[in-house]
N, C-alpha and C positions, 0 to 999 in steps of 0.2 A: 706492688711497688711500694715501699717506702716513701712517705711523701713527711715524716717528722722524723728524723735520725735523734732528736733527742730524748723523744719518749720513745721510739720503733712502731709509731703509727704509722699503718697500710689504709692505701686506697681506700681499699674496701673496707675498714672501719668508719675512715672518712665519709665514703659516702652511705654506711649507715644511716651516722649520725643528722648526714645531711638530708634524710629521707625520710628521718624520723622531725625533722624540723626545725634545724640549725640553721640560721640563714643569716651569718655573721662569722667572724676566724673566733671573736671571743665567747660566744655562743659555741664553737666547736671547742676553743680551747677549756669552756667550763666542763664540757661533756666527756672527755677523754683528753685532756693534757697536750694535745696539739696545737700548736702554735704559744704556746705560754712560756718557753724559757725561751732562748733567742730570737726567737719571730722568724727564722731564713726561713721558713717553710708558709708564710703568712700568706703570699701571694700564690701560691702553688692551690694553699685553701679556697680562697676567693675565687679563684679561676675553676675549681671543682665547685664551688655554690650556683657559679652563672652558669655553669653547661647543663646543671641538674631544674634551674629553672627555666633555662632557656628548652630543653627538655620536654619541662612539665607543659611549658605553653606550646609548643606545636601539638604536644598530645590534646590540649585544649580546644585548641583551635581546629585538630583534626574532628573529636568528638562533636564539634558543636556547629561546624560548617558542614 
C-alpha cells in the first residue's frame, strides 16, 4: 500500500525504516522522503511507529514474563 503518494512510499519501506529505527515521521522523512513535502501522509506514519512499538513490547513482555 502506498502510504506517501508524493514520493510513492509503500508500507513496506515504511516499516523498514521503522525497524531499522525511525521512531518519529521526521526521522522517516530524513530516511526516505516520506512525509517531507505535504505532510497528508504524516499521521498514517505515526500510526505505523505505534503499532511497531506497541508490537515490540508485547514481544517484550512475552519474552520476559
Amino acid at each position: 500500500m502506498f502510504v506517501c503518494l508524493c514520493t510513492g512510499t509503500t508500507s513496506h519501506v515504511i516499516d523498514e525504516v521503522v525497524a531499522n529505527g525511525a521512531r518519529t515521521s521526521r526521522e522517516i522523512a530524513e530516511a526516505c522522503g516520506a512525509g517531507a513535502d505535504c505532510g497528508r501522509c504524516r499521521h498514517t506514519l505515526r500510526a505505523i511507529i505505534a503499532s511497531h512499538l506497541e508490537v515490540a513490547a508485547c514481544e517484550s513482555k512475552r519474552v520476559s514474563g
